[in-house]
MIROGU-91783 format. One record per residue (C-alpha): residue number from 1; residue in three letters; z, x, y. Coordinates in steps of 0.001 Angstrom, whole numbers, plus 500000, padded with zeros to 6 digits. Example, Ala and Ser with C-alpha at 12.3 -4.5 7.8 and 13.67 -1.06 7.14 Angstrom:
<atoms>
ATOM    i   aa      up    east   north
ATOM    1  Ala  507800  512300  495500
ATOM    2  Ser  507140  513670  498940
</atoms>
This chain:
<atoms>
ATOM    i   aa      up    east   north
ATOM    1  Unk  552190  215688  734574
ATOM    2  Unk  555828  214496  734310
ATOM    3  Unk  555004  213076  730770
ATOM    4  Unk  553205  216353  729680
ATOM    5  Unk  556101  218440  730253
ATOM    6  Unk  558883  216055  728919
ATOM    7  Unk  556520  216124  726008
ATOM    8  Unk  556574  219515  725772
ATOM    9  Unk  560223  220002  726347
ATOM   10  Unk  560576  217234  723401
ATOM   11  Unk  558492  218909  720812
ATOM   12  Unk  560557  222562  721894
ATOM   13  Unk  564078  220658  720914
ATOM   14  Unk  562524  219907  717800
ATOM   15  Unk  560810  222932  716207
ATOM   16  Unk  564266  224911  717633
ATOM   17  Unk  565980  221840  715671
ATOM   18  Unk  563478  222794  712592
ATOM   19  Unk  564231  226662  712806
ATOM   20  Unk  568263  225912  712801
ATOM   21  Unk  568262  223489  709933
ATOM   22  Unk  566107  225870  708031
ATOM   23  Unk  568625  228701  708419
ATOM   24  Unk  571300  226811  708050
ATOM   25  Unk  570056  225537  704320
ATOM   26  Unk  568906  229223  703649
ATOM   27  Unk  572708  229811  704422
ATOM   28  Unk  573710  227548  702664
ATOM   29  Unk  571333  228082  699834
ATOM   30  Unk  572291  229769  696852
ATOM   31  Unk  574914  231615  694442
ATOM   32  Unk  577437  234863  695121
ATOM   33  Unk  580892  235144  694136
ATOM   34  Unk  582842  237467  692603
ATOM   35  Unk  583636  236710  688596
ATOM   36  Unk  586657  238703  687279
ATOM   37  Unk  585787  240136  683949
ATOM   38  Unk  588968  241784  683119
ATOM   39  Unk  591697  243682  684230
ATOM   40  Unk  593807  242593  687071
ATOM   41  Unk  591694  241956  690799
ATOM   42  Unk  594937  243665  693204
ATOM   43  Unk  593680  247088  692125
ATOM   44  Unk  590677  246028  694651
ATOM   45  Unk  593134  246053  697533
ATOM   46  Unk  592884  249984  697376
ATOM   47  Unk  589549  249906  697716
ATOM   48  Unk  587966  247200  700466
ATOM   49  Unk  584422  246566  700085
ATOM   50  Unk  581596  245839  702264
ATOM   51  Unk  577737  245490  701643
ATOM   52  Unk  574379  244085  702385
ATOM   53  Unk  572845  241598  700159
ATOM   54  Unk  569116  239607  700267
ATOM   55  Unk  565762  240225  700820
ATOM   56  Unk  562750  240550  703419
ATOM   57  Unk  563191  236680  705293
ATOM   58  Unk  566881  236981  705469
ATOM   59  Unk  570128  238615  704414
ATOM   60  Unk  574022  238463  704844
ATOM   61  Unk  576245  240915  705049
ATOM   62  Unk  579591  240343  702525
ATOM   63  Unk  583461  241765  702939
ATOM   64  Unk  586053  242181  699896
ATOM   65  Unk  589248  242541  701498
ATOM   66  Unk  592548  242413  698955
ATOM   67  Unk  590226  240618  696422
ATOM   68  Unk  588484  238272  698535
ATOM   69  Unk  585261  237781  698928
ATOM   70  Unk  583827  236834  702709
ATOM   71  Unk  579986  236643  704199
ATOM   72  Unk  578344  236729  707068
ATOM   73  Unk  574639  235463  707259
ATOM   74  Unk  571535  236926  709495
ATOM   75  Unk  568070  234767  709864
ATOM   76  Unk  566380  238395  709498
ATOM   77  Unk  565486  241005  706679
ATOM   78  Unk  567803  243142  704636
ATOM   79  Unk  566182  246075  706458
ATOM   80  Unk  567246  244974  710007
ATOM   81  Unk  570271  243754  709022
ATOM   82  Unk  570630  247463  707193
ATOM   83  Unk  570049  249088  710542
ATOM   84  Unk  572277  247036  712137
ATOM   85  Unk  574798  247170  709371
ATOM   86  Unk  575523  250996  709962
ATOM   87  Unk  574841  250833  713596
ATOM   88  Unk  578409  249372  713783
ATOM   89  Unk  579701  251672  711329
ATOM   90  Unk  578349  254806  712941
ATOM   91  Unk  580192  252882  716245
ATOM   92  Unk  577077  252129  717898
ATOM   93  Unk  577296  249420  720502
ATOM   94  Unk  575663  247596  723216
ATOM   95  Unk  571985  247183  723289
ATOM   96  Unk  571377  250924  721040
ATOM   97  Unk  572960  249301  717889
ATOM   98  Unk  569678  247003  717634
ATOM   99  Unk  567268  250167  718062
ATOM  100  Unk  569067  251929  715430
ATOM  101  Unk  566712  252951  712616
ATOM  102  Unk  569286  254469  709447
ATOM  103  Unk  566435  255877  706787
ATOM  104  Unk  565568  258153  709803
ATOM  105  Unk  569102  258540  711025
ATOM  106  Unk  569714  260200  707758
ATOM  107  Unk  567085  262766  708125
ATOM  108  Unk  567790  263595  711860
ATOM  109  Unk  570475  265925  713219
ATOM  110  Unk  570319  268567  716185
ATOM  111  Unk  571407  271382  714692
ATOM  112  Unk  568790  272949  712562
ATOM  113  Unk  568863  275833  710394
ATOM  114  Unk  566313  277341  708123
ATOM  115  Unk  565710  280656  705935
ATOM  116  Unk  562820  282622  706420
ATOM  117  Unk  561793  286172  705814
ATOM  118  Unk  560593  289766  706876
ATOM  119  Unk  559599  293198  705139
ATOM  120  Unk  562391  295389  703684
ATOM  121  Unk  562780  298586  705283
ATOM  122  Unk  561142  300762  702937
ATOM  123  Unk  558871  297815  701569
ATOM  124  Unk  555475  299090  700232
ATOM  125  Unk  553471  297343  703235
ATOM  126  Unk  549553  296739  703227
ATOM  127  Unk  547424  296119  706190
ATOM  128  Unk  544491  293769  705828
ATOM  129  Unk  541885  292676  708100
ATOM  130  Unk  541053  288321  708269
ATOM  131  Unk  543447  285948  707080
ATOM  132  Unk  544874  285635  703860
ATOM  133  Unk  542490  283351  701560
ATOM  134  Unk  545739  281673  700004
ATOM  135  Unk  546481  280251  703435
ATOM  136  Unk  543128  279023  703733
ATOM  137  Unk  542963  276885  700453
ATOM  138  Unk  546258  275235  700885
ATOM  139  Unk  545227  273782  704472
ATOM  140  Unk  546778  275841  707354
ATOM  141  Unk  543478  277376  708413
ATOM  142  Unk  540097  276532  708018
ATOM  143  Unk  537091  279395  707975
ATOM  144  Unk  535191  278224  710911
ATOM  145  Unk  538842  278439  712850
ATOM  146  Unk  539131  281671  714430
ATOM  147  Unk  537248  284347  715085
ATOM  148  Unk  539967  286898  713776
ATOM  149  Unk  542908  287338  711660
ATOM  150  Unk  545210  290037  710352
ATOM  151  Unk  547140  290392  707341
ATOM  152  Unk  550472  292403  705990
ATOM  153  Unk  551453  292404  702389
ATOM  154  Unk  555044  293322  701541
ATOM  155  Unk  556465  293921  698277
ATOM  156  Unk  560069  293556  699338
ATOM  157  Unk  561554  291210  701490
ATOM  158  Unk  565172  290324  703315
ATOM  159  Unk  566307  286656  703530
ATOM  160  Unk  566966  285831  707363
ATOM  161  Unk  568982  282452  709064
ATOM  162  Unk  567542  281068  711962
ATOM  163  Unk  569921  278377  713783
ATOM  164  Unk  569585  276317  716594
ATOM  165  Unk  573028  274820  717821
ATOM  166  Unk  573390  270629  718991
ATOM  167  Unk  571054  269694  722071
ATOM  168  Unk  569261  272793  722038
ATOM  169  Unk  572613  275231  723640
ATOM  170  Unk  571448  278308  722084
ATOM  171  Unk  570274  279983  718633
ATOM  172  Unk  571291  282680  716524
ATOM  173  Unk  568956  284915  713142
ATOM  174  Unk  570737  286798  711229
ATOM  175  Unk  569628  289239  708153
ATOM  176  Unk  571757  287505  704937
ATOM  177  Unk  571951  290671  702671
ATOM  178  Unk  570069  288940  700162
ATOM  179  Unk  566432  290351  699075
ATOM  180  Unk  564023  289309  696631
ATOM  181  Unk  560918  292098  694935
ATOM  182  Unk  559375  290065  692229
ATOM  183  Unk  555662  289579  694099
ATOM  184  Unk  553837  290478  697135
ATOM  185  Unk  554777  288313  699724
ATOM  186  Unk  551983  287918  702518
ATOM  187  Unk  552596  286831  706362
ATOM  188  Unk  549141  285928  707789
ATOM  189  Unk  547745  284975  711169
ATOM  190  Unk  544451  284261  713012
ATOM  191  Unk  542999  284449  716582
ATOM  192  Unk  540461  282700  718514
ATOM  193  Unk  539719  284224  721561
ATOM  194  Unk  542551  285306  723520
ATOM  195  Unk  544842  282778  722265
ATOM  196  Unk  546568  283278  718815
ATOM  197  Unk  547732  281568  716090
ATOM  198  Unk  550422  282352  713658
ATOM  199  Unk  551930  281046  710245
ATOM  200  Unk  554092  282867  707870
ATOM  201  Unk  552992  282544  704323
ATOM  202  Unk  556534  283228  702796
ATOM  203  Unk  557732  280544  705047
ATOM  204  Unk  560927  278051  704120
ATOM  205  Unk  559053  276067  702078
ATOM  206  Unk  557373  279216  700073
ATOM  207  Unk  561076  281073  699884
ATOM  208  Unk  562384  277661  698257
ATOM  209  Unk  565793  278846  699834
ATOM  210  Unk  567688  275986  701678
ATOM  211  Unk  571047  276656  704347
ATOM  212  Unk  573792  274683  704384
ATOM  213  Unk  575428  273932  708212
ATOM  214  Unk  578769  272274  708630
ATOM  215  Unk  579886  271307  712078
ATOM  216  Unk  583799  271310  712923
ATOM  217  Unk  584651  271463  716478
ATOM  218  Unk  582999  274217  718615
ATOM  219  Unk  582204  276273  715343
ATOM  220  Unk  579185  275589  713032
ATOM  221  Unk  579707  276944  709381
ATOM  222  Unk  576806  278582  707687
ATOM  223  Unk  575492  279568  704215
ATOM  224  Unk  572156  280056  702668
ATOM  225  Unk  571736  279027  699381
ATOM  226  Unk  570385  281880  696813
ATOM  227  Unk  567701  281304  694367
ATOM  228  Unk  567158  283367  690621
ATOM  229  Unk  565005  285916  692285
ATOM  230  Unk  567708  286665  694827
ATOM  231  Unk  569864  290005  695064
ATOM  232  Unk  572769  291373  697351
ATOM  233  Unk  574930  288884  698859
ATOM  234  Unk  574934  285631  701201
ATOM  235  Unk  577838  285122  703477
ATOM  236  Unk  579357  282191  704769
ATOM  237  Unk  579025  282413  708875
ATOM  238  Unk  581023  281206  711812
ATOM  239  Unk  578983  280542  714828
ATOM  240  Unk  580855  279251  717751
ATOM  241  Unk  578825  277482  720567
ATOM  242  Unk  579595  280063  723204
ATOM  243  Unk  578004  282756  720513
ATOM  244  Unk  574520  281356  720724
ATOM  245  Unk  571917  282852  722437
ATOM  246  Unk  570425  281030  724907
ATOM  247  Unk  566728  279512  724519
ATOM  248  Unk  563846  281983  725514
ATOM  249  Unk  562175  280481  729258
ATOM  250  Unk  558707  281210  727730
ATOM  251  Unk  558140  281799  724163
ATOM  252  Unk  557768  285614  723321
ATOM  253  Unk  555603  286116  720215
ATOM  254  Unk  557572  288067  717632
ATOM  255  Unk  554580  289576  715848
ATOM  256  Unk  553067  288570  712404
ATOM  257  Unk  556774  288767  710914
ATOM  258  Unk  560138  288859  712915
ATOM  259  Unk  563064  290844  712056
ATOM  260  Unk  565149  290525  715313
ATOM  261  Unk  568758  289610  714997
ATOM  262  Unk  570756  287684  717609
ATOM  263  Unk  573608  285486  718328
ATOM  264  Unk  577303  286026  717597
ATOM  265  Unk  578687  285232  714093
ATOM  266  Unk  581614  285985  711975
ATOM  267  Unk  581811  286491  708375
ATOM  268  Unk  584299  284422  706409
ATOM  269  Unk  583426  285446  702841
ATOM  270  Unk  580496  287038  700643
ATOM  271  Unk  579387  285934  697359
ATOM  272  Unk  577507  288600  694914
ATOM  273  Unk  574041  287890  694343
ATOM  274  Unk  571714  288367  691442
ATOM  275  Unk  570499  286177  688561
ATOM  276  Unk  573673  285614  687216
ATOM  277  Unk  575725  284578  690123
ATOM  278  Unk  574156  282104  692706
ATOM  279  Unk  575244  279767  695355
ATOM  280  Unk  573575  276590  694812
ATOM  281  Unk  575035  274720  697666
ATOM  282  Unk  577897  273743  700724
ATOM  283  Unk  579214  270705  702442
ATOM  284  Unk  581992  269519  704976
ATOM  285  Unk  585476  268087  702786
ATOM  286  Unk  586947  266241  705661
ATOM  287  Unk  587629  267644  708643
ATOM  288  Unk  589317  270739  707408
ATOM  289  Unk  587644  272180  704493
ATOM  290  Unk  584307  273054  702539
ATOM  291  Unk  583029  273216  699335
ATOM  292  Unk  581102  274890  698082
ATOM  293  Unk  579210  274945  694272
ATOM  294  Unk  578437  278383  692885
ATOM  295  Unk  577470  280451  689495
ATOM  296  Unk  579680  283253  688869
ATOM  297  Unk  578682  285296  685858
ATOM  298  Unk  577018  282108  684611
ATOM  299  Unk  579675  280182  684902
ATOM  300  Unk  579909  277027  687228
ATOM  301  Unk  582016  276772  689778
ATOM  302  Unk  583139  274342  692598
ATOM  303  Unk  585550  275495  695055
ATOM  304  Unk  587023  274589  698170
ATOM  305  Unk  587692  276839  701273
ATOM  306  Unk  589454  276326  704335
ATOM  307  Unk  587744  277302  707491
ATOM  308  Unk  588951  280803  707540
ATOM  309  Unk  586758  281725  704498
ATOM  310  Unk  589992  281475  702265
ATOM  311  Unk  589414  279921  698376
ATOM  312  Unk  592312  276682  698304
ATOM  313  Unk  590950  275234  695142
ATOM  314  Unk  588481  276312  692335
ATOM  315  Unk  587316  274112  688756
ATOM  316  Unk  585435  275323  686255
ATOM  317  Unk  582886  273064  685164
ATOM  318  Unk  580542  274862  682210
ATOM  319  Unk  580118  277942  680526
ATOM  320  Unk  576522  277092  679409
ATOM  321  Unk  574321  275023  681338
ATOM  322  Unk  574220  276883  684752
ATOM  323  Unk  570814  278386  684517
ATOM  324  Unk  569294  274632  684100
ATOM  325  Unk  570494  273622  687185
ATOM  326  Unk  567492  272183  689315
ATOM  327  Unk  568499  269507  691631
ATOM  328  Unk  572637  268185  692751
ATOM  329  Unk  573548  264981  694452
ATOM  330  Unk  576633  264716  695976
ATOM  331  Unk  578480  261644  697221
ATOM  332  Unk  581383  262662  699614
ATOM  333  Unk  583870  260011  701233
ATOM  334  Unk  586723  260475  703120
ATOM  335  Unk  589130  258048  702958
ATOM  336  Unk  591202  256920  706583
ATOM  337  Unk  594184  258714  705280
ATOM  338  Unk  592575  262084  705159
ATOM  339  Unk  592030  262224  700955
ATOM  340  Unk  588304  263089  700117
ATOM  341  Unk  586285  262001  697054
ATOM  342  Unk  583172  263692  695788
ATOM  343  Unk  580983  262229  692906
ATOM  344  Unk  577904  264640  691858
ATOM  345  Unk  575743  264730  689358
ATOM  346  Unk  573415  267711  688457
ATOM  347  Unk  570029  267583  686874
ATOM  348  Unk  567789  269977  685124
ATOM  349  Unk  564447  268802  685847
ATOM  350  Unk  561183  269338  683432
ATOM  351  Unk  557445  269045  684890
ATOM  352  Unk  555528  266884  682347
ATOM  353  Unk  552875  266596  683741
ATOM  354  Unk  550380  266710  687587
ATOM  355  Unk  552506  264666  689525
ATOM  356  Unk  555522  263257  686305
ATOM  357  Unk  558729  264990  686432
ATOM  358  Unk  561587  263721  683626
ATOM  359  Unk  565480  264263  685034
ATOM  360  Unk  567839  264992  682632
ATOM  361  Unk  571666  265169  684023
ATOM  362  Unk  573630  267740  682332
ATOM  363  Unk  576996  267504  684675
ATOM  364  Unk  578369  264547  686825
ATOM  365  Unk  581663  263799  687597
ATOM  366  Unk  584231  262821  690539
ATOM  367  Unk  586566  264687  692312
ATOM  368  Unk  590076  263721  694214
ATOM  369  Unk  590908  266342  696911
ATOM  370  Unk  594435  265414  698456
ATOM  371  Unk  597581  267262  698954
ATOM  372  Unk  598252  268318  695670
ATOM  373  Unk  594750  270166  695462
ATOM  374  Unk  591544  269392  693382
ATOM  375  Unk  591606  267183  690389
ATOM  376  Unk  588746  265892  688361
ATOM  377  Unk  587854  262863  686528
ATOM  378  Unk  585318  261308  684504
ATOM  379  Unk  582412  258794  685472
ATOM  380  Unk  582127  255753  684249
ATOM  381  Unk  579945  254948  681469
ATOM  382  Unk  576682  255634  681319
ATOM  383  Unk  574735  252819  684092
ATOM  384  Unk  571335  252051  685033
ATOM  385  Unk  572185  252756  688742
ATOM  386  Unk  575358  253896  690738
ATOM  387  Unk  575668  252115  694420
ATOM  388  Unk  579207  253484  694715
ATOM  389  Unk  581625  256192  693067
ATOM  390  Unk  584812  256820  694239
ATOM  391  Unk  588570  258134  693731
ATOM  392  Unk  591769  258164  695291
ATOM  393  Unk  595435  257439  693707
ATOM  394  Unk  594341  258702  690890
ATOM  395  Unk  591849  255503  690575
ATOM  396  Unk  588333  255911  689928
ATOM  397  Unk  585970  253038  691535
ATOM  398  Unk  582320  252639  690217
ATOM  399  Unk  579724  249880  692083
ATOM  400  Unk  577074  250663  689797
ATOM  401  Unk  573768  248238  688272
ATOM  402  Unk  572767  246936  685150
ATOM  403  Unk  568927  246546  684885
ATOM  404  Unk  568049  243476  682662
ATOM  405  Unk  565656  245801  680063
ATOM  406  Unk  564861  242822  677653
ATOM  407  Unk  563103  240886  680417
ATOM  408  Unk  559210  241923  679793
ATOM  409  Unk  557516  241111  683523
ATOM  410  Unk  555949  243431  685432
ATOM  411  Unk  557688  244666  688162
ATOM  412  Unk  560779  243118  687482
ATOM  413  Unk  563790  244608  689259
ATOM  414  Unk  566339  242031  688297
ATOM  415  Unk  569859  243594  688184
ATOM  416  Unk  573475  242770  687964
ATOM  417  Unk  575876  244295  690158
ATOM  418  Unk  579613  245395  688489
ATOM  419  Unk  582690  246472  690127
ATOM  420  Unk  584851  248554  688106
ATOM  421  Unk  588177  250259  688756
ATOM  422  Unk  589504  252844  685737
ATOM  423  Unk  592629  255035  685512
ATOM  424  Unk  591290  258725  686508
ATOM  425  Unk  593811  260164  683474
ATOM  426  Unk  592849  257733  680755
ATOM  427  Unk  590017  256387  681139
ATOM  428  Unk  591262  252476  680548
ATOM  429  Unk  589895  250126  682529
ATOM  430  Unk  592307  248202  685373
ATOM  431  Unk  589654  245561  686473
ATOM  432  Unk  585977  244489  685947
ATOM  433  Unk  583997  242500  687814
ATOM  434  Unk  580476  241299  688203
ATOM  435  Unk  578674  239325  691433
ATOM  436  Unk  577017  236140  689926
ATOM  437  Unk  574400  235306  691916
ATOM  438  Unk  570980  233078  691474
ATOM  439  Unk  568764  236415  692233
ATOM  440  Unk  566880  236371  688781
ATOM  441  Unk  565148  233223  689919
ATOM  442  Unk  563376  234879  692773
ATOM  443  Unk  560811  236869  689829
ATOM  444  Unk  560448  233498  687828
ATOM  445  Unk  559540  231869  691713
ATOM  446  Unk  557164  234984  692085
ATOM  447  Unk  555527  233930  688864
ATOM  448  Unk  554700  230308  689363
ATOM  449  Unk  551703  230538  690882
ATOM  450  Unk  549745  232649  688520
ATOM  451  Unk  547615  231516  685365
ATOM  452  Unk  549235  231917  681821
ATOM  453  Unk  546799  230677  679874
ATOM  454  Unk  545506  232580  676672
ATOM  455  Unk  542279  232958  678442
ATOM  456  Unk  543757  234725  681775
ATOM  457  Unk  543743  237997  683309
ATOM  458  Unk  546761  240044  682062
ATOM  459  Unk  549626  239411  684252
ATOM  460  Unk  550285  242756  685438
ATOM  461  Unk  546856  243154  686797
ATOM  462  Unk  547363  240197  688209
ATOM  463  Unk  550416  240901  690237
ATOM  464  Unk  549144  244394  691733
ATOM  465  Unk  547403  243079  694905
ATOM  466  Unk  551287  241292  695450
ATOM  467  Unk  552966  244412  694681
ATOM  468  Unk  551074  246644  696287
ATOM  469  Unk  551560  244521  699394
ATOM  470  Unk  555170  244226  699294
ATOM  471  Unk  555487  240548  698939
ATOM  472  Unk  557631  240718  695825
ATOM  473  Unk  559968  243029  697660
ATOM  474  Unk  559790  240507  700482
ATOM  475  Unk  560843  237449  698159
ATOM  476  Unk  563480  239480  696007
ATOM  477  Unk  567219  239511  696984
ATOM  478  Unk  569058  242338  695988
ATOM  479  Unk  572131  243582  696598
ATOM  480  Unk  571175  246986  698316
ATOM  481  Unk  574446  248552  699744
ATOM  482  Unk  577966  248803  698804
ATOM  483  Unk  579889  251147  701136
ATOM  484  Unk  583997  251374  701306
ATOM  485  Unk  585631  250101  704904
ATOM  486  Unk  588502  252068  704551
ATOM  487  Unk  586564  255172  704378
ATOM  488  Unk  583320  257326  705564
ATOM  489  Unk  580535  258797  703347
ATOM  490  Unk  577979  261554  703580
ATOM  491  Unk  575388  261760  700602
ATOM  492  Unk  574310  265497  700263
ATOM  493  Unk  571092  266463  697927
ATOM  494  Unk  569830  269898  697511
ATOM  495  Unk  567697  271913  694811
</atoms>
């Protein structure tokens, strides 16, 4: 028995010995460095780097601090080292830091706030018996259901904000001044037995209106967004926390459509609405500010306001192209000394096709909010990919990819990563860079085990049941996240 377990204590020491040598080759294993291109590498001192690199087996994490390059390896996935990554950014610690999930993280907050709708006053209003059919065919009833249903059909309709304030305080609805009479719009509901059930047909996701919430101390700032079909105004709100209502004990059923108004909030500042003035979308400028991206009398505006509601700063950025406008991406950092960037791009996007959509941006650029005000500068170049954009000092700082085109294998993702620092006035470039690595021989490993002969299936066929299954993403090391240490980001996307 003795023998037994010395033998098993034996053969423990040496598959532990097995798993540390093979991590510590995999650590060992490879090329990344940092090749200077041109330009001089001190300008990096302004802008610290730090960023996840690797693939679905293991990963390491990597530091540029006043040009030099640092890493720190993990015998686990890009993905949990990405969790864990931001986990320590966000100042996670202790045991939470390794339950931290970021995709989600991004998509979670406990403040909520949505626009929905009810009946003008002096709307044309129908009453119908049963449920409205359109509700049936897109899935939120079924005919065999209920046993009941009634239906109202409105031909003019106000915009309403519903907001629910952090760890459920309180709430607020308010009537926006904007209204929209371009359809009927139908709110639907059916019954089954004594119990009901109740949808809204021009719901959030029917309205295609989005609201914009900004937290800064006690206060939550509020817009909704306007769409083309929009008129009157939208306002910028102030809701403090001690304005909320307070949560309902049992739900109270506010009929087929609510129009009840609640909650205390303040009015900043009103923008006009109609077809040729629209607000297209808000977000926090450091810990002080908004901004805010708008159309007035087709032209395109951003502007930034202070929390009062008062305009600080306001660019121009076309005459022509604000009608195209379809989706905006906005990058926003805020540096440790209080200076903000914000890199955007707009897109006008075209429907091709069932399910193919082709983006074409018509505006992007970077702004440097400091001080001295608001001051724009150009991207850089025209790149496959952006990881990072940038500015402060007057410096402009691009992480972006180049995607190797002329390679011809399916599902080939090979890229090069560049670091690039221009002068925000000129244009010149200060320094290039590019991280050599040994990535591109991950596809050629992915390869070697499938026929090439004249005679054999075509490759991409081949590789589906792979792809499909992830394994290529599992064997491919990429460089997935470049983030600044000296300063915080936010990315910001609406339509």
């Amino acid at each position: 028995m003795r023998n037994r377990v010395i033998w098993v204590m034996v053969i423990s020491i040496l598959i532990f010995s097995v798993f540390i040598g093979g991590m510590t080759k995999l650590r060992d294993k490879g090329i990344f460095y940092l090749e200077d291109i041109e330009g001089q590498r001190e300008y990096l001192s302004l802008f610290p780097l730090e960023g996840i690199t690797g693939d679905g087996t293991h990963a390491f994490t990597f530091r540029i601090e006043d040009g030099d390059l640092s890493t720190r390896f993990y015998s686990m996935g890009s993905e949990q080292v990405r969790n864990l990554f931001f986990a320590e950014r966000a100042g996670i610690k202790g045991f939470q830091k390794y339950h931290y999930d970021y995709y989600n993280s991004m998509f979670q907050n406990d403040m909520n706030s949505y626009a929905d709708s009810a009946p003008s006053h002096g709307a044309s209003i129908q009453k119908k018996e049963g449920i409205h059919e359109e509700m049936i065919e897109k899935g939120y009833f079924a005919y065999d259901e209920f046993t009941a249903g009634e239906t109202i059909v409105a031909d003019k309709i106000d915009v309403y904000l519903n907001f629910w304030g952090l760890e459920g305080v309180g709430e607020a609805r308010l009537r926006t001044g904007m209204t929209i009479q371009d359809k009927d719009y139908y709110y639907t509901r059916g019954y089954r037995g004594n119990t009901e059930n109740y949808a809204g047909y021009a719901s959030f996701d029917d309205l295609g209106m989005q609201s914009y919430c900004v937290r800064q101390g006690d206060a939550y700032y509020i817009l909704v967004g306007s769409k083309s079909n929009c008129v009157g105004e939208t306002s910028l709100y102030r809701i403090k926390e001690d304005g909320l209502k307070a949560p309902e004990a049992q739900y109270v059923d506010p009929g087929i459509y609510n129009t009840a108004e609640y909650g205390d909030a303040q009015v900043l500042c009103s923008f006009p609405i109609d077809p040729s003035n629209q607000v297209l979308g808000m977000f926090g400028v450091g810990d002080n500010s908004l901004g805010i991206f708008r159309v007035e009398n087709e032209n395109l505006l951003f502007e930034i306001y202070d929390l009062e509601g008062n305009r600080k700063a306001q660019d121009l950025l076309s005459r022509e192209q604000s009608r195209k406008i379809d989706q905006t991406e906005a990058e926003v950092t805020v540096w440790d000394d209080g200076t903000v960037s914000i890199y955007f791009k707009m897109y006008d996007v075209v429907e091709k096709e069932k399910n193919s959509q082709v983006w074409e941006c018509l505006i992007d650029g970077i702004y440097q909010v400091d001080e001295k005000g608001l001051k724009r500068f150009k991207c850089y170049g025209e790149n496959g990919g952006k990881l990072l954009s940038a500015c402060r000092n007057n410096l402009v700082l691009d992480v972006y990819m180049d995607f190797e085109e002329e390679t011809k294998i399916p599902y080939n993702y090979n890229y090069d990563v560049y670091i690039c620092i221009t002068n925000g006035d000129t244009g010149g470039v200060l320094y290039q860079g590019v991280f050599r690595t040994d990535y591109s021989e991950d596809s050629l490993k992915n390869l070697s085990g499938y026929n090439i002969a004249k005679n054999a299936v075509y490759l991409e066929e081949a590789m589906k049941t792979q792809y499909i299954d992830g394994i290529i993403g599992q064997r491919k090391r990429l460089i997935s996240d470049v983030v600044p240490i000296n300063g915080r980001g936010q990315s910001i996307w609406w339509r």
